[in-house]
OpenMM code with the backbone's topology and positions (N, CA, C; nanometers):
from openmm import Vec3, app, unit

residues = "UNK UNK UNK UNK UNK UNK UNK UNK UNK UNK UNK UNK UNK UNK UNK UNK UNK UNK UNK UNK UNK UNK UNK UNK UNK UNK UNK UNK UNK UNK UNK UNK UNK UNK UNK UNK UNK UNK UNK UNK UNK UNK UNK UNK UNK UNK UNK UNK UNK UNK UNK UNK UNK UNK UNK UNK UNK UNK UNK UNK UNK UNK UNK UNK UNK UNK UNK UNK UNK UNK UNK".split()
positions = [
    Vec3(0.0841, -0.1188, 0.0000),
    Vec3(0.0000, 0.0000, 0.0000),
    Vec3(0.0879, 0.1243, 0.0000),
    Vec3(0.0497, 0.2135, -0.1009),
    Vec3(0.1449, 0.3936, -0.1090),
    Vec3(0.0825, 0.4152, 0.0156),
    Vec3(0.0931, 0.5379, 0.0689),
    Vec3(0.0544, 0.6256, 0.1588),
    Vec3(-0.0821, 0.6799, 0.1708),
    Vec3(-0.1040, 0.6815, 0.0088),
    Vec3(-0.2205, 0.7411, 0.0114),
    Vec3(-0.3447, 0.6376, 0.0089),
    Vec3(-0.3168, 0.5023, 0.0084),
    Vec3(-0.4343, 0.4193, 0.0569),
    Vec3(-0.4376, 0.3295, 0.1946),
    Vec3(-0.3447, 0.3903, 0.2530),
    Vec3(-0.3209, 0.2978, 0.4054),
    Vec3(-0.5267, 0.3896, 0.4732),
    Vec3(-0.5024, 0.2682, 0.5279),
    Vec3(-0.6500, 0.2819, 0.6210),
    Vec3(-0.6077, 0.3647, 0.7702),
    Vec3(-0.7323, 0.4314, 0.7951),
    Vec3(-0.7184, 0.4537, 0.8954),
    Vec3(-0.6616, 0.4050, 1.0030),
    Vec3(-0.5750, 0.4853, 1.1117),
    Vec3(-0.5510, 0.4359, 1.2646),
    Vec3(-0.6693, 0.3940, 1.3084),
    Vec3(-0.7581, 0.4969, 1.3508),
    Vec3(-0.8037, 0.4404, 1.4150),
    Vec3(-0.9335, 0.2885, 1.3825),
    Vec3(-0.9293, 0.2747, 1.2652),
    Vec3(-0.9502, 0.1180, 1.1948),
    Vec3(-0.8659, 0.0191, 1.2360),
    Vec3(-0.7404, 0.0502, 1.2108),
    Vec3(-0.5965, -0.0576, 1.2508),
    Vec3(-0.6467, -0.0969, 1.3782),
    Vec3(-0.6669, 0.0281, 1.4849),
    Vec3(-0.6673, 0.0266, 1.5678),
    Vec3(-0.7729, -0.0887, 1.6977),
    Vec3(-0.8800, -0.0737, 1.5573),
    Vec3(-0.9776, -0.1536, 1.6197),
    Vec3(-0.9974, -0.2868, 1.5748),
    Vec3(-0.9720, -0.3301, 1.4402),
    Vec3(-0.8939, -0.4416, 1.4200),
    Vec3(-0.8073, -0.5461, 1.5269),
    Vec3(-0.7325, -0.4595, 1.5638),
    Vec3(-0.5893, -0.5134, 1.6331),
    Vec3(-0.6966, -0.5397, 1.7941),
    Vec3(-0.7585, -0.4500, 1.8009),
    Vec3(-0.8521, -0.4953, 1.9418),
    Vec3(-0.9268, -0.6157, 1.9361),
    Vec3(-1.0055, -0.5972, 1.8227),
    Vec3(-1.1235, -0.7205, 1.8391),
    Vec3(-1.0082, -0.8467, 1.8237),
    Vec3(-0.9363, -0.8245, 1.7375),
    Vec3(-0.8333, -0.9417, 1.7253),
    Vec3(-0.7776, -1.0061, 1.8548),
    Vec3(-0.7259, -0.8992, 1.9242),
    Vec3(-0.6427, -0.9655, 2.0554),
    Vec3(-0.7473, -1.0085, 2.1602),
    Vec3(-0.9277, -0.9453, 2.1479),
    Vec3(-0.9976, -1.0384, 2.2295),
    Vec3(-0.9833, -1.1946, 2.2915),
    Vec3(-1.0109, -1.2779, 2.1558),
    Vec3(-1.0615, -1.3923, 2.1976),
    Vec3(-0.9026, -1.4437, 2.2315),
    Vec3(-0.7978, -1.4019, 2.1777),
    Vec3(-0.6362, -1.4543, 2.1804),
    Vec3(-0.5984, -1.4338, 2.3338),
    Vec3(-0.6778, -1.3067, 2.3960),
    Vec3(-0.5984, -1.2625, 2.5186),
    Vec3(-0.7338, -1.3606, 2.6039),
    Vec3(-0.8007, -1.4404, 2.5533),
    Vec3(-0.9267, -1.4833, 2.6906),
    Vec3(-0.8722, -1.6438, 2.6700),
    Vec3(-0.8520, -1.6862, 2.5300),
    Vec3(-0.8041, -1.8255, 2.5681),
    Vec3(-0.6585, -1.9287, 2.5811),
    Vec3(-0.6202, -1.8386, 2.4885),
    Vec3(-0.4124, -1.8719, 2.5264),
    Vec3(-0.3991, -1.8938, 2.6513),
    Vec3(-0.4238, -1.7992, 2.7325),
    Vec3(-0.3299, -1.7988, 2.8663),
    Vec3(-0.3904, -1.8888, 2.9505),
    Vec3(-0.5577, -1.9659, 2.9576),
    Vec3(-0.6127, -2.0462, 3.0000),
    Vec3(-0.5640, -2.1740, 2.9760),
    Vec3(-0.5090, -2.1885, 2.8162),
    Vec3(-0.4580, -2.3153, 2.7483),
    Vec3(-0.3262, -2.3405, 2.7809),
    Vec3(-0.2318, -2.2323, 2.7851),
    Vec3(-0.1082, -2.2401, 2.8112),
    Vec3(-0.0341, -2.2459, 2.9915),
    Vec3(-0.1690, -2.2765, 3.0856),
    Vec3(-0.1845, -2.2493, 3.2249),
    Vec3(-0.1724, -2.3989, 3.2432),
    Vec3(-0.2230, -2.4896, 3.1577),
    Vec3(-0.2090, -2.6631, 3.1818),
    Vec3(-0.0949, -2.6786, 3.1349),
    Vec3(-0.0033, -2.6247, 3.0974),
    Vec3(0.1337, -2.7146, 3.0076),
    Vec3(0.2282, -2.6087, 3.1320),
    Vec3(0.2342, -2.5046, 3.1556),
    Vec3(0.3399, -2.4334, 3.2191),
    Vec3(0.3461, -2.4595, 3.3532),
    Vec3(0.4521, -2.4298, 3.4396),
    Vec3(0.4543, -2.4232, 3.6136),
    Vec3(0.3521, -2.3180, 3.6334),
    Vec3(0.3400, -2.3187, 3.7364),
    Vec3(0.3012, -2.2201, 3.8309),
    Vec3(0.3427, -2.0740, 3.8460),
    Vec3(0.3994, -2.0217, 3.7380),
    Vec3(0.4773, -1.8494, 3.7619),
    Vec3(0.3756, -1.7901, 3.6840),
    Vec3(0.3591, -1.6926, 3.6947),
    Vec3(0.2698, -1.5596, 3.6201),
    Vec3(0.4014, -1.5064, 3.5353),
    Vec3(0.5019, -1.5138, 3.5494),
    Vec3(0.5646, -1.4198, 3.4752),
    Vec3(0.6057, -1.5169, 3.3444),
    Vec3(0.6525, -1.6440, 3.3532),
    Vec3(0.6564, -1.7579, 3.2946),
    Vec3(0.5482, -1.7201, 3.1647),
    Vec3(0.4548, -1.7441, 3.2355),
    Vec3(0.3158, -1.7878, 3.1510),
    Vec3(0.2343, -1.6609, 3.0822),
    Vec3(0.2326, -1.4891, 3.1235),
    Vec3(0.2609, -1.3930, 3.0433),
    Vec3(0.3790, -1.3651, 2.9680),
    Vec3(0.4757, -1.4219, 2.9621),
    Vec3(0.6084, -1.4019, 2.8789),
    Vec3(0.5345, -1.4953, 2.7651),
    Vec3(0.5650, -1.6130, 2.7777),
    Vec3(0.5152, -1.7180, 2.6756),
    Vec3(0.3964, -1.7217, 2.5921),
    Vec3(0.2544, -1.6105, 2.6442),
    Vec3(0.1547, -1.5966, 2.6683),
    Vec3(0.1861, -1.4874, 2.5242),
    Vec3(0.2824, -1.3780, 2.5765),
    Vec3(0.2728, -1.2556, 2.4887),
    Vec3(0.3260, -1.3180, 2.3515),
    Vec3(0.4693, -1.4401, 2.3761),
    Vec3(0.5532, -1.4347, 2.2731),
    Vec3(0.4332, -1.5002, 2.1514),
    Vec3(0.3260, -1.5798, 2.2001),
    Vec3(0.2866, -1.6423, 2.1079),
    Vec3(0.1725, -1.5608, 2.0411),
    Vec3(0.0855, -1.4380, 2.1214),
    Vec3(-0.0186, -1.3300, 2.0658),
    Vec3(0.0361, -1.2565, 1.9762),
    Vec3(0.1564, -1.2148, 1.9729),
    Vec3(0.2358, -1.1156, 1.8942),
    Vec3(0.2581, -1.1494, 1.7407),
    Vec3(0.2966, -1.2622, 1.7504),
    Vec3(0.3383, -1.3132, 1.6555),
    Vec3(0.2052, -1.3813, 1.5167),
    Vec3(0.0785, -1.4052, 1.6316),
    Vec3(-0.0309, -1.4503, 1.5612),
    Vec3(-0.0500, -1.2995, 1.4805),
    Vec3(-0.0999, -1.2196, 1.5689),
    Vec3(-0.1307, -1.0552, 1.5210),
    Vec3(-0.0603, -1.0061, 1.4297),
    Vec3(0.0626, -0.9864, 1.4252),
    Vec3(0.1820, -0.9558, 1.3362),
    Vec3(0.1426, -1.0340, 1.1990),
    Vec3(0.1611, -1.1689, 1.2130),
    Vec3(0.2034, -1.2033, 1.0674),
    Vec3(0.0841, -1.3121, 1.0422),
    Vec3(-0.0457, -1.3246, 1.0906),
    Vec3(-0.1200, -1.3771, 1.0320),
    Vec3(-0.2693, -1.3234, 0.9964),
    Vec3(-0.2819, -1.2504, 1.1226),
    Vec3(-0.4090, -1.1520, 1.1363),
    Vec3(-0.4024, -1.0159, 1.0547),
    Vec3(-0.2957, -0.9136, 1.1261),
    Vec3(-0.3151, -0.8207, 1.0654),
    Vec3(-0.2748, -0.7888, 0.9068),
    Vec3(-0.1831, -0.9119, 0.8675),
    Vec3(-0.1663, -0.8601, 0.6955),
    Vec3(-0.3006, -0.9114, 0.6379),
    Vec3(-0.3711, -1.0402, 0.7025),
    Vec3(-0.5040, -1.0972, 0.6249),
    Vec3(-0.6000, -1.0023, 0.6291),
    Vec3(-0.6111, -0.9219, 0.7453),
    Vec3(-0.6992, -0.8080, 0.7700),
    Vec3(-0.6653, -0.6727, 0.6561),
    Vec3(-0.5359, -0.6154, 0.6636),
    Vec3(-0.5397, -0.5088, 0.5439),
    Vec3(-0.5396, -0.5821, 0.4387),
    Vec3(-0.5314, -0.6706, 0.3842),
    Vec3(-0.5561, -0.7114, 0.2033),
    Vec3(-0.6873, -0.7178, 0.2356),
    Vec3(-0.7809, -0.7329, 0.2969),
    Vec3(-0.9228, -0.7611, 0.3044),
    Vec3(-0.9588, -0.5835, 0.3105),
    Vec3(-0.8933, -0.5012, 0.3659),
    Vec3(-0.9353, -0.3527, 0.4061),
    Vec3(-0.8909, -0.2677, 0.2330),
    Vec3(-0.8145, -0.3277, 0.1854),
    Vec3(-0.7703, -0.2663, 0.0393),
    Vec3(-0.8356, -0.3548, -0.0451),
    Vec3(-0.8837, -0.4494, -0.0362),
    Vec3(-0.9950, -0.5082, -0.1311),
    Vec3(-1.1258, -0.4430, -0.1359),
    Vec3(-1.1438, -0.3971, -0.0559),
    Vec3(-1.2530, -0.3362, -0.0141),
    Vec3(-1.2470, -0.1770, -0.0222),
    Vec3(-1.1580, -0.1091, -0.0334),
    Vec3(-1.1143, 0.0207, -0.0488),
    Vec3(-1.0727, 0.0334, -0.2305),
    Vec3(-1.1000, -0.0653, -0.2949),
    Vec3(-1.0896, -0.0213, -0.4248),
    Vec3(-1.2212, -0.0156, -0.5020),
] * unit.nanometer
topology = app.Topology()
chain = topology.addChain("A")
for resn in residues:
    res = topology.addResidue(resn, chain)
    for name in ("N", "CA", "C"):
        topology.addAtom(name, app.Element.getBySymbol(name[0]), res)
């Protein structure tokens, strides 16, 4: 995308929210049976794996869907 068809922030913005909903309610429930007992453990491991969904599977599927739709 040039400059002049990037989507709104505050679109990105809400995207990236509804996205990290259901990721931030069931990961850390799922990943609470396989890990010890630490909170810091299990938000470290917790984040490394949300980031990475968001980054490179969600949000590029989300803007080709936002510029499909913007043409």
């Amino acid at each position: 995308m040039n400059p002049k068809q990037q989507p709104n922030r505050h679109v990105i913005a809400l995207i990236t929210f509804l996205a990290l909903i259901p990721l931030v309610y069931f990961i850390p429930d799922v990943l609470a049976e396989f890990l010890p007992d630490n909170k810091l453990l299990n938000v470290t491991v917790t984040v490394g794996i949300i980031v990475p969904i968001i980054s490179y599977i969600i949000m590029p599927f989300a803007l080709k869907q936002l510029a499909r739709q913007q043409r």
